[in-house]
N, C-alpha and C positions, 0 to 999 in steps of 0.2 A: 824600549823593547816591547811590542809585542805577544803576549802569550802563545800558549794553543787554543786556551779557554776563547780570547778575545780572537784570536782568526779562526775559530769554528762559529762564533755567529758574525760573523765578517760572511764566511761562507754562503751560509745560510741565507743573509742579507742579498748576497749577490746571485744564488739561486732563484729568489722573490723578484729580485730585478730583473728577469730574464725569462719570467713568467712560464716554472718549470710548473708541472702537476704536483699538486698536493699532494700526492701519495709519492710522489720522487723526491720530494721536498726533507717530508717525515723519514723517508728510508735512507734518504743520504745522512739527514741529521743524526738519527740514530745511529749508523755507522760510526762518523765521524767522531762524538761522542762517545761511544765503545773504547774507540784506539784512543782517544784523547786520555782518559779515566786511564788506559792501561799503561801507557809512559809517561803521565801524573806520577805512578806507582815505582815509576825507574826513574823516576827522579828528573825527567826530557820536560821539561815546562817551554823551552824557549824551539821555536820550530825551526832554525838556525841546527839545532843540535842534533836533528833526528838524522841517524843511519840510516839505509838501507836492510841493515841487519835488525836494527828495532821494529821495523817495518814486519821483515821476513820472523823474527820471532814472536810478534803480535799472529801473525798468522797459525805460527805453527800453536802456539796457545788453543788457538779456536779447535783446530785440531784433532790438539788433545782433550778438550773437553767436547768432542762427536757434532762437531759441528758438519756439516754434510760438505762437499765438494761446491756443489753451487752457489749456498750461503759464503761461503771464502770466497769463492769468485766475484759475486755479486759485491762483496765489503774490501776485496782489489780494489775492483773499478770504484765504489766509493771514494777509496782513500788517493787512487791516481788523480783524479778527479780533484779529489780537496788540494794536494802538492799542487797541479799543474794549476789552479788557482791562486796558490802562495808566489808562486814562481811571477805568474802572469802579475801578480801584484806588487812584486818585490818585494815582499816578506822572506822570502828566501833567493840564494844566489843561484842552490844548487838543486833538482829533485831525486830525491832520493827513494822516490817510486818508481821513477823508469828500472830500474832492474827488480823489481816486482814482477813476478811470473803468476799468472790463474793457473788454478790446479782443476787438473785433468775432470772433467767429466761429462757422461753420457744425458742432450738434454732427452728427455722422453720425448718421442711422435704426441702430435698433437691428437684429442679426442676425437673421432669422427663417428657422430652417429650410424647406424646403419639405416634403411628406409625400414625397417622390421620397427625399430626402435624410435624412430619421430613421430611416425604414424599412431606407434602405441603410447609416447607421450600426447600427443593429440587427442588423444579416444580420453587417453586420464583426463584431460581438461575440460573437455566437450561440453560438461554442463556449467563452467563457471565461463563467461559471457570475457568479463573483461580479461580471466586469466589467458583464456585462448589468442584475445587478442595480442594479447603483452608474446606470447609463443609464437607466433605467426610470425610477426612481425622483425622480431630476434631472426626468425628461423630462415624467413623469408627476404629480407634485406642487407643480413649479416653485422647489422649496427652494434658497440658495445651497447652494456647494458647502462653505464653511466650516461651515455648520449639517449636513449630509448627515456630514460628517466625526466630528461632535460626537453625530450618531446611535446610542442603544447596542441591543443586542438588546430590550431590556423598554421601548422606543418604539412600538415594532412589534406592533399590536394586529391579530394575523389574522382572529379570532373577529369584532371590530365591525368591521374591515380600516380602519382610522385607522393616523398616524404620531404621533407626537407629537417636536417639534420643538424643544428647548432652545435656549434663546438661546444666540445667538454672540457676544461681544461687546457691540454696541449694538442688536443685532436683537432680536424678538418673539419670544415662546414660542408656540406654536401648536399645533392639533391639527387635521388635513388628511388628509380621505380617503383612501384607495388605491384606487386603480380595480382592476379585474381583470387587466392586462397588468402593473401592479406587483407587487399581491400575488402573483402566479405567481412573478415573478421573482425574489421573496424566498424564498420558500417552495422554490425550485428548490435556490436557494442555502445555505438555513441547515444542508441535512442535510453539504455542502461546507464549511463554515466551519470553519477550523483549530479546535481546542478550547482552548481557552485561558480563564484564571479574569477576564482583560480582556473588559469591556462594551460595547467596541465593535461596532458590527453589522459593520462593515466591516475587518477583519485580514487583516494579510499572513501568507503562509505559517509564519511562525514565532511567530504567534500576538498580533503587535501592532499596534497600531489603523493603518489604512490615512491618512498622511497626506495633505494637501490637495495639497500639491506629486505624490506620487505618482498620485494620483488624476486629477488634470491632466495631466500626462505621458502616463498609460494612456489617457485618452479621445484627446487629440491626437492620438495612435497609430494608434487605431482612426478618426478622423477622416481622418486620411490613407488607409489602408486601404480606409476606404469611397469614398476619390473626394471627398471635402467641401471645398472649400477655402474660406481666408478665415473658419473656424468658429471660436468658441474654446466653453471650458466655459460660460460663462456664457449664451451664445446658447441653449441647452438652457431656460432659466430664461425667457428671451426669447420663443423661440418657445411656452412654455406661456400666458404672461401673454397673450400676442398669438391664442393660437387659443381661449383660453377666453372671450376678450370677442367672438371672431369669430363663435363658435356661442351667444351670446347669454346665459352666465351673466351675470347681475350685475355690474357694475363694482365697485359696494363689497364683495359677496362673494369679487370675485378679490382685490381691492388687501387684506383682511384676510388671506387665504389666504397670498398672495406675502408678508404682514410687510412692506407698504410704509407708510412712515409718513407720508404725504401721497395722500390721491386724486388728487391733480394727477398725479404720479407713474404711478399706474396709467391715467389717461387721456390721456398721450403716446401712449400703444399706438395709441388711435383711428384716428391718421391713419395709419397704416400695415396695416389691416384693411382689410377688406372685407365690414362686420356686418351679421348678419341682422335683428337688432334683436325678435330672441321675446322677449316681455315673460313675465314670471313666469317663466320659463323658469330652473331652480336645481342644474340637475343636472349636474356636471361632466363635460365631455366627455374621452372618453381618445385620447389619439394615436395 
């Protein structure tokens, strides 16, 4: 037989195999482990044994102890997720997640800067060289900020003004314009960039690659500075996706751009525009 203990890193095993992102990785794990530790406690070791109703009272536990509507959601889809694994595996006959219901909730509209407000984070950066560019380039291409981090100098095609984008993780490799407020900002930057035999575009003063966390930190910074509240890094991403459908490029041409792996995805933006709707219209707009 089995455990739970032993088909939660079975799990986990077979997430790595299938080369999900680290942080989906960690977040599934944790999950899984939560529920696992809670019918430990009920005495369910053998995954054969679990209800639906141990299921549905793991849930209502969280609940009760203020867990928000989404976090249950999100730790559903975890645990459907772990069964329909058991199942796919023959560890179990039956799943007893399908009658598993998400509870109800509202997600929030995504961040979308105003032009009052990007401008004014712009002016806050204006004298640090490389932070601008790191803003620009976020602001201007829409790229995450784990892909911007993963950016090396020889991405950076001034000559045709392209990026090119390595995959992060589970994201899309891509090749994405620069408009003219970016490539400035690069080109301001690169004669500034520590010297260093590391390929990152983006180095800290002592010549090593600028990580995600510091990069986050520094914009937050400048966030505050400019007067932005309520903003984070990713709203940058946001606001791109959201003004390039507003001024009427393409929706499949942004959703390819952005590396979103559903159109659906890029067509959330919709309701939150206010599109002009120019047909043919292919030209990226800059901020």
């Amino acid at each position: 037989m089995v455990s739970l203990q032993d088909a939660h890193q079975q799990f986990i095993g077979h997430l790595k195999g299938k080369s999900r992102a680290s942080a989906t990785i960690l977040a599934y794990g944790k999950d899984i482990e939560q529920l696992v530790d809670y019918l430990d406690k009920q005495d369910k070791t053998d995954p054969t044994a679990v209800e639906t109703a141990d299921l549905q009272a793991f849930m209502q536990k969280l609940a009760d102890e203020n867990y928000t509507p989404k976090s249950i959601s999100r730790k559903t889809n975890s645990t459907k997720t772990f069964f329909k694994f058991l199942k796919a595996s023959g560890l179990v006959s039956g799943d007893p997640a399908i009658g598993l219901e998400h509870p109800k909730f509202e997600n929030k509209p995504p961040r979308i800067l105003t032009k009052l407000e990007y401008r004014a984070l712009r002016d806050a950066a204006r004298a640090d060289v490389r932070m601008l560019a790191v803003i620009e380039l976020l602001l201007q291409t829409g790229i995450r900020i784990g892909e911007l981090a993963k950016v090396r100098v020889e991405d950076i095609d001034l000559e045709n003004l392209t990026v090119h984008v390595p995959p992060f993780e589970d994201t899309r490799e891509r090749i994405i314009p620069l408009n003219k407020s970016a490539a400035e900002a690069i080109k301001n930057y690169l004669p500034q960039r520590t010297k260093t035999p590391n390929h990152a575009l983006f180095v800290t003063k002592t010549g090593r690659p600028l990580l995600i966390r510091n990069i986050r930190t520094a914009i937050d910074r400048y966030f505050r500075i400019a007067g932005i509240k309520g903003a984070k890094v990713n709203d940058l991403r946001h606001t791109w996706v959201a003004f390039q459908l507003e001024s009427g490029v393409p929706m499949t041409m942004v959703s390819k751009l952005a590396g979103h792996k559903r159109l659906s995805t890029t067509e959330k933006y919709l309701q939150f525009i206010q599109g002009k709707n120019i047909e043919g219209k292919v030209k990226l707009e800059e901020l």
